[in-house]
N, C-alpha and C positions, 0 to 999 in steps of 0.2 A: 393513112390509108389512101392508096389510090383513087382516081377517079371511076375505072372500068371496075369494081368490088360489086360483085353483086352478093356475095357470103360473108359472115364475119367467120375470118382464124379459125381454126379451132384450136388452136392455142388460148384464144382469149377465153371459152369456157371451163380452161382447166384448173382444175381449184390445184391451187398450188403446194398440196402436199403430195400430189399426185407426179407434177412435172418434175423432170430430173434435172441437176443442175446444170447442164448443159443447154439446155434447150429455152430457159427462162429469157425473154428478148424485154424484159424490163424489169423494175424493180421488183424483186422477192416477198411481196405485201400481200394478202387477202386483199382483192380486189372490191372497194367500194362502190366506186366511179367507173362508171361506162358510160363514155360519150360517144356515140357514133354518127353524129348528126353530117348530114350533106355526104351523104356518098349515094349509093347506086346499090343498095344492099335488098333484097327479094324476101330474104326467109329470117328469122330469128329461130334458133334450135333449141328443141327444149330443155337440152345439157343447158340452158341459161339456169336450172336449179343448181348447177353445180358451183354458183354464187351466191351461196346463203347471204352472204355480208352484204350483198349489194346494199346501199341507199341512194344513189342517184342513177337511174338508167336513162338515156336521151337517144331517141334513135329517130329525132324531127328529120326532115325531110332527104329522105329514103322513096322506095319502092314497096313498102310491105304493104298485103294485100291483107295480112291477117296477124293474129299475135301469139304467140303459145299458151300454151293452158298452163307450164309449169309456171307463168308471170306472177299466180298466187302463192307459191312457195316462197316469192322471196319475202320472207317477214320481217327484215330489215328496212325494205323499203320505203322511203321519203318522197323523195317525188320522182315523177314518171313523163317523160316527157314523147308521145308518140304524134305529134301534129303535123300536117304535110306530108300525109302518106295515104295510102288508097284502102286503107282500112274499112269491111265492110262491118264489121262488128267484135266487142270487147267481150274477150271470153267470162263467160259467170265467175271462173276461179279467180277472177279481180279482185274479188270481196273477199279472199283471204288474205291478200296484203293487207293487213291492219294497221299498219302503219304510216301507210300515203294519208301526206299532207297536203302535196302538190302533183295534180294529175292535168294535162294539158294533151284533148284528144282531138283540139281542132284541124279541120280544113283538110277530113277524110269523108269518106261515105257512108257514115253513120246513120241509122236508120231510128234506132232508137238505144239507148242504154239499160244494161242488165241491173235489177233491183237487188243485184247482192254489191253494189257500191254501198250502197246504207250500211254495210257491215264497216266501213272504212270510218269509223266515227272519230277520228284525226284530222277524216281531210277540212280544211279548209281555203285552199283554193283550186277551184275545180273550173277550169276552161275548156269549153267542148262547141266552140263558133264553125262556124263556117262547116255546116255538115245540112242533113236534110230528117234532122228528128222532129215526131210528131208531138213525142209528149216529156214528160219528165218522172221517172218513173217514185210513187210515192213514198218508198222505201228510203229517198234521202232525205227525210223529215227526219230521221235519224241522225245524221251528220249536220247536230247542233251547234262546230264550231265553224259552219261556213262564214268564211267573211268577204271572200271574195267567189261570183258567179258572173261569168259570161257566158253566155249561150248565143250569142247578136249569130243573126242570118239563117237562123234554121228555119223550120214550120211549124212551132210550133201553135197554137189555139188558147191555149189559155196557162196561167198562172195558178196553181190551185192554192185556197186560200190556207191548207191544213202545210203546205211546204214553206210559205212564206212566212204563215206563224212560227215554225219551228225556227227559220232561220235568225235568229233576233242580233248574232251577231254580226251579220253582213255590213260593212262599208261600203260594199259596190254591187251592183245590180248593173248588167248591161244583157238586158234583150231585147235591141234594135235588130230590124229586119226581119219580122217574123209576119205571124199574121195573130198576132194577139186581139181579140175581138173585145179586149176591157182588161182591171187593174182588180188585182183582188183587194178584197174589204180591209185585210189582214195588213195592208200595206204599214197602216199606221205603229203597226209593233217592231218594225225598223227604223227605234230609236236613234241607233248608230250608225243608219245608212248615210253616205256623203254623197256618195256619186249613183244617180241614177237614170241610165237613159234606155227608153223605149220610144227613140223615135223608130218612123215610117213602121208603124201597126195598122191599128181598124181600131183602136179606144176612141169611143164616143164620150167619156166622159173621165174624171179624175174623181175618186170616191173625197168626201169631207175626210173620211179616216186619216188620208197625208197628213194635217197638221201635228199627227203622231211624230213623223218623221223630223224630228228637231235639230239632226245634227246636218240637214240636206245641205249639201252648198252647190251640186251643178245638176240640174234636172235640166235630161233632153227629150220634148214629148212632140218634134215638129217632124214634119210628113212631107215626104216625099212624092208620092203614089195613093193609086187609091182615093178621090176627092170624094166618093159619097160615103168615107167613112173615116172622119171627124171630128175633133172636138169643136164643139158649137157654144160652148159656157166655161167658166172657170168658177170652182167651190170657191166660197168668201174666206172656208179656213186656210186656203195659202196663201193669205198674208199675215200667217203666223208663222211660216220656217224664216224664222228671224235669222240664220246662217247663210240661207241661200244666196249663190252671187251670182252663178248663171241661169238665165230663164230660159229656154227655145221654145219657141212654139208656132214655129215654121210654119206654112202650107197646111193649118189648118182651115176650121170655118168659124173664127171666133167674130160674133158680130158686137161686144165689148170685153173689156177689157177691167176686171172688178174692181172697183173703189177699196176693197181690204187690200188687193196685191199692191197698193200703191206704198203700201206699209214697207215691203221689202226694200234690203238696201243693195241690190242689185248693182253689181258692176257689166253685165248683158243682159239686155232685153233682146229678144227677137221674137217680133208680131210681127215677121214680113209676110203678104202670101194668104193673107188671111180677109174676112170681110166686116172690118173694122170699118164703120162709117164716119163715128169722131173719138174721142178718147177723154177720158176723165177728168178734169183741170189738176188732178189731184198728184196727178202722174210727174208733174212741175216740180213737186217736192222732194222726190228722188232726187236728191242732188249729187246721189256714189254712182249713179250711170254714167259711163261712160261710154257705151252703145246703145244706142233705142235703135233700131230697126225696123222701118213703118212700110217701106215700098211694096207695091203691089195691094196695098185698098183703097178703097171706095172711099177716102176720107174727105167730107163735103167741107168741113170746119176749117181746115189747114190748109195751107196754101205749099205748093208742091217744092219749093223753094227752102220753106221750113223742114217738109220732112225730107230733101235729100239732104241739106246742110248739115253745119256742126250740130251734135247734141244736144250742147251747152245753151246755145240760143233758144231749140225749140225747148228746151225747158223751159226756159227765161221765158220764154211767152204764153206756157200755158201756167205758170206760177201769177202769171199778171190777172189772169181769167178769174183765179180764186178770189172768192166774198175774204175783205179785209178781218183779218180778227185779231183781238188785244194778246198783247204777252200777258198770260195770267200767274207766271209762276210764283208759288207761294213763297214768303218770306219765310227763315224758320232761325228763331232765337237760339242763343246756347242753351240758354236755361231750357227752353222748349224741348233741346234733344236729349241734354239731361234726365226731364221730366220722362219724354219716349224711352229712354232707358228701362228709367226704373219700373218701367211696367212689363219691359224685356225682361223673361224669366235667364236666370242664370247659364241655363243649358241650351238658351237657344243660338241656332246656329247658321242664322241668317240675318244682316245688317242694311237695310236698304235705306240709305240718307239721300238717293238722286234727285236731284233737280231741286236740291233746298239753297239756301243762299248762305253755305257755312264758309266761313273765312278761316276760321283754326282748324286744328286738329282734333279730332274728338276723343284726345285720348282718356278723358273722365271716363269717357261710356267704355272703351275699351278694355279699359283694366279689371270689370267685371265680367267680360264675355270672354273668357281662355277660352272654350271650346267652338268661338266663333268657326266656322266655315266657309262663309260669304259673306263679303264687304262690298259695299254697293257706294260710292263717294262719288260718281260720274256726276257733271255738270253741275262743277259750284265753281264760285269764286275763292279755293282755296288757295291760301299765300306760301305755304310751306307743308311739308311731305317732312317729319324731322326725322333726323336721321337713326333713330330707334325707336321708330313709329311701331315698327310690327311685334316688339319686343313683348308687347302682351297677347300675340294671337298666332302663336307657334303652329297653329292647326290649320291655318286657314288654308283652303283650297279655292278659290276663286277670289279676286281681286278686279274692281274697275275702278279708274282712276281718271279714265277716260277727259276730255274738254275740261281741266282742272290745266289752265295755261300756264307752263313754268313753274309748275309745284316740286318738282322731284329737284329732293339733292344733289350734290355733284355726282355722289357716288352711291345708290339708294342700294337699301341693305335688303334686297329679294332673299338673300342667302340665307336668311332667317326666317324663312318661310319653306322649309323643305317639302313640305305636303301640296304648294302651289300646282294645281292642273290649268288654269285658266286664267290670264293675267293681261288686262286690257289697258293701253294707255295709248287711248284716240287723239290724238290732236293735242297733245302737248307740248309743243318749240321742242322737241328731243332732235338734236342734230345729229347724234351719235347714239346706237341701242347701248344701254347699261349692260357692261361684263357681268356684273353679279348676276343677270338672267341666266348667263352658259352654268348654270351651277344647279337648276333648277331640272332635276331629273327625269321627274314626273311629269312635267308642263307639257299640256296635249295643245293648246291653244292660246299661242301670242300674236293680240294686237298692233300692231305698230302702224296706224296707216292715218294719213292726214298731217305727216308732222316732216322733219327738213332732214333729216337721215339723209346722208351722200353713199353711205356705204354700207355693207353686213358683215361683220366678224366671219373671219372660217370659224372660226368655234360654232356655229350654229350646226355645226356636223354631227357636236355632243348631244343636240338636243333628239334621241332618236327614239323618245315617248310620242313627238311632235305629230301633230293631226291636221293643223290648221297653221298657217301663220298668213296674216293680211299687210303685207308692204306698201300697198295701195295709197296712194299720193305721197309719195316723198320728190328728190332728189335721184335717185339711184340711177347711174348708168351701168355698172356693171354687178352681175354678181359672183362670187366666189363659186368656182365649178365644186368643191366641198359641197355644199348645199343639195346637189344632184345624189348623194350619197344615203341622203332622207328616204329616199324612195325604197320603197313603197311604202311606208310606214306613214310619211306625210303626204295627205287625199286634194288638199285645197291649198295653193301659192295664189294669192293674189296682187299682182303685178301692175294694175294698171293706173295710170296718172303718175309713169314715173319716165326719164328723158332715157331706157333702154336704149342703146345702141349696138351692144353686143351680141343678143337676141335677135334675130328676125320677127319682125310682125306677124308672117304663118307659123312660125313655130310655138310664137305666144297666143296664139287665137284658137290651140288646138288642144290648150288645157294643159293644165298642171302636168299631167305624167309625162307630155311632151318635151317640158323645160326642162323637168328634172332629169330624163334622160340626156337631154342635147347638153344641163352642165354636167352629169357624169362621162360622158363621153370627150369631156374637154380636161378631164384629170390627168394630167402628166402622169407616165407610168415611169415607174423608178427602174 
């Protein structure tokens, strides 16, 4: 289609039992797909019913000032793409498409959205940025399988707590640039949230309820505008998102910095901008930082030298501050885990031996727990991983194995664990990831970070259950553009503490969904 099109065809609305065979200018098909994106197009005609079959309509940046009301006849439709057009409002007949999954209405002049969306109880991702909406209307407490919301740069006020309850399967929350005056209580019931950013708002405070949020790994709550409204504290419960790897907390007014965040194993920190006078000694222990960001406080304690320098150092120096304390960790006998067995009922389904000082294999305890689920073996001195270890725990779905140096096989047999979602091996000398992982269909979350890896299998393209995967301190200079193919499906890549040079430093400091499109876009097309 031309540039100067301000109409679409009217060819293109004729359902094709209608058009004579002469006149057909493409292939002879019920029309699914309508792309009409980037022309100069003014109206859509309501003969658009005369595509029942539709399921993907795109008509992103256009001219349309409005949308037709026939848009809910099409009840085929999947997603809907209208963003980058001068749209003043979504007609009510929306919410007879019952079948939109994917509705993307941003960067029009949306004033507010019609409450028969909630009839759309499919959709789950719903992007509506870049407009001037006040509120969010309550009716999409109903569309229980949102997993993905962006609403970043509207106006709107507030968060209601009875929407965000409802939404329990969201992955991503982005509503930066609003005028959000607080976070609802409800936040906590986004188990599965990973990405969440509400920077530059008016939130004064972050409710205790986040430590719900367990699966979080990029929270952005730092501020642009606006300096007499806030965050002045941080709740002691986040430093229990034991996931979390990026922090912001920009151009607030945080006058400390809590002794529990110090728990987190953060790969960014950013306290810039804020009224920090000294900082924790405890913060030294973070040793997975590899940004702290301090510039711009009042810091009386540190010397200006420290906080613009390397990380690593200003760690180093406030690790030295901390009161000395003994390695206390406990010894633990075989027979002692033996004993712990036996008092493990049969059916239970959880194994936690961390931090004991086992050397073998447990497989005595093993061979009575088949319905084992989670194996907890991180930080021992075990000698050997054998290679029919898992042969008695066919069920299991989480594995750490974690700080266990050179325990694994040549060839370790994951492939025996078909139920694996969670599978951690921190700092093991692995120079190379085990093949038998790509076999693991289920696996939402692999560790790999801390150990000498030079490279990643294109086979990681199979893993497309993948949620998490942590690369973080290896070897790696490049990675397989495959990997880019995860997306959306995979929320959190962490990359850092590895010799990238294929990657640009802005493109990696912009977050997962950045990488993973720049290696999709590097896929040779055939």
């Amino acid at each position: 289609m031309g540039d100067a099109t301000a109409d679409v065809p009217n060819e293109v609305y004729k359902n094709f039992d209608e058009a004579g065979e002469g006149d057909k200018w493409w292939e002879a098909v019920d029309l699914q797909k309508l792309i009409l994106a980037h022309n100069n197009i003014e109206k859509l005609k309501e003969d658009l019913r005369n595509l029942p079959l539709l399921t993907v309509l795109n008509v992103s940046h256009n001219k349309l000032s409005e949308l037709p009301a026939a848009i809910g006849e099409l009840h085929m439709l999947k997603s809907l793409d209208v963003s980058f057009n001068s749209i003043m409002k979504i007609p009510d007949e929306i919410g007879s498409a019952t079948a939109l999954v994917k509705f993307d209405c941003s960067s029009n002049q949306l004033k507010e959205l019609p409450s028969s969306l909630g009839r759309c109880l499919n959709l789950s991702d719903f992007k509506a940025s870049n407009n001037c909406i006040t509120s969010l209307p309550e009716d999409l407490a109903d569309c229980s399988k949102m997993s993905k919301l962006d609403v970043e740069g509207n106006k709107l006020t507030v968060l209601s707590n009875n929407l965000i309850a409802s939404w329990t399967m969201l992955t991503e929350l982005i509503a930066s640039k609003n005028l959000l005056n607080g976070m609802p209580e409800t936040i906590g019931s986004l188990s599965r949230l990973i990405r969440l950013d509400l920077h530059q708002n008016r939130i004064l405070s972050i409710p205790s309820s986040i430590s719900g949020c367990c699966s979080l790994a990029e929270f952005y709550m730092g501020l642009y505008s606006q300096p007499n409204n806030a965050l002045s504290a941080l709740p002691a419960e986040l430093g229990k998102l034991s996931k979390l790897g990026t922090l912001d907390l920009h151009s607030n007014q945080l006058k400390e910095y809590c002794v529990e965040a110090c728990q987190l194993r953060l790969s960014v920190l950013d306290l810039s901008n804020n009224s920090l006078s000294g900082l924790p000694p405890e913060i030294g222990k973070m040793t997975t930082l590899r940004k702290l960001l301090l510039t711009g406080n009042p810091l009386r304690t540190l010397r200006s030298s420290l906080v613009n320098g390397p990380t690593p150092a200003l760690l180093k120096y406030l690790r030295s501050r901390l009161p000395e304390n003994e390695d206390s960790e406990a010894s633990t006998t075989k027979e002692d885990l033996i004993t712990m067995a036996t008092r493990l009922s049969v059916t239970s389904k959880t194994l936690i031996l961390s931090r004991n000082k086992i050397k073998d294999w447990p497989d005595a305890i093993l061979t009575s727990l088949s319905s084992l689920s989670c194996l907890k073996l991180d930080n021992n001195p075990l000698r050997q991983v054998p290679s029919d270890g898992f042969k008695d725990i066919p069920m299991l779905q989480i594995l750490d194995l974690s700080y266990n140096i050179a325990s694994l096989p040549e060839n370790p047999p994951f492939s025996s664990l078909p139920h694996l979602q969670e599978l951690y091996l921190r700092r093991m000398q692995l120079r190379e990831a085990p093949t038998d992982i790509l076999r693991l269909q289920q696996l939402r979350i692999l560790d790999l970070s801390q150990n000498s890896l030079q490279s990643i299998p294109e086979g990681f393209k199979n893993l497309t259950s993948l949620t998490e995967l942590d690369l973080s301190d290896n070897n790696i200079s490049a990675l397989p553009p495959e990997l880019g193919l995860l997306e959306p499906s995979l929320q959190a890549l962490r990359l850092d503490g590895n010799p990238l040079r294929s990657i640009r430093r802005t493109i990696l400091d912009r977050g997962t969904k950045a990488v993973l499109k720049y290696l999709k876009d590097k896929i040779p097309e055939n």
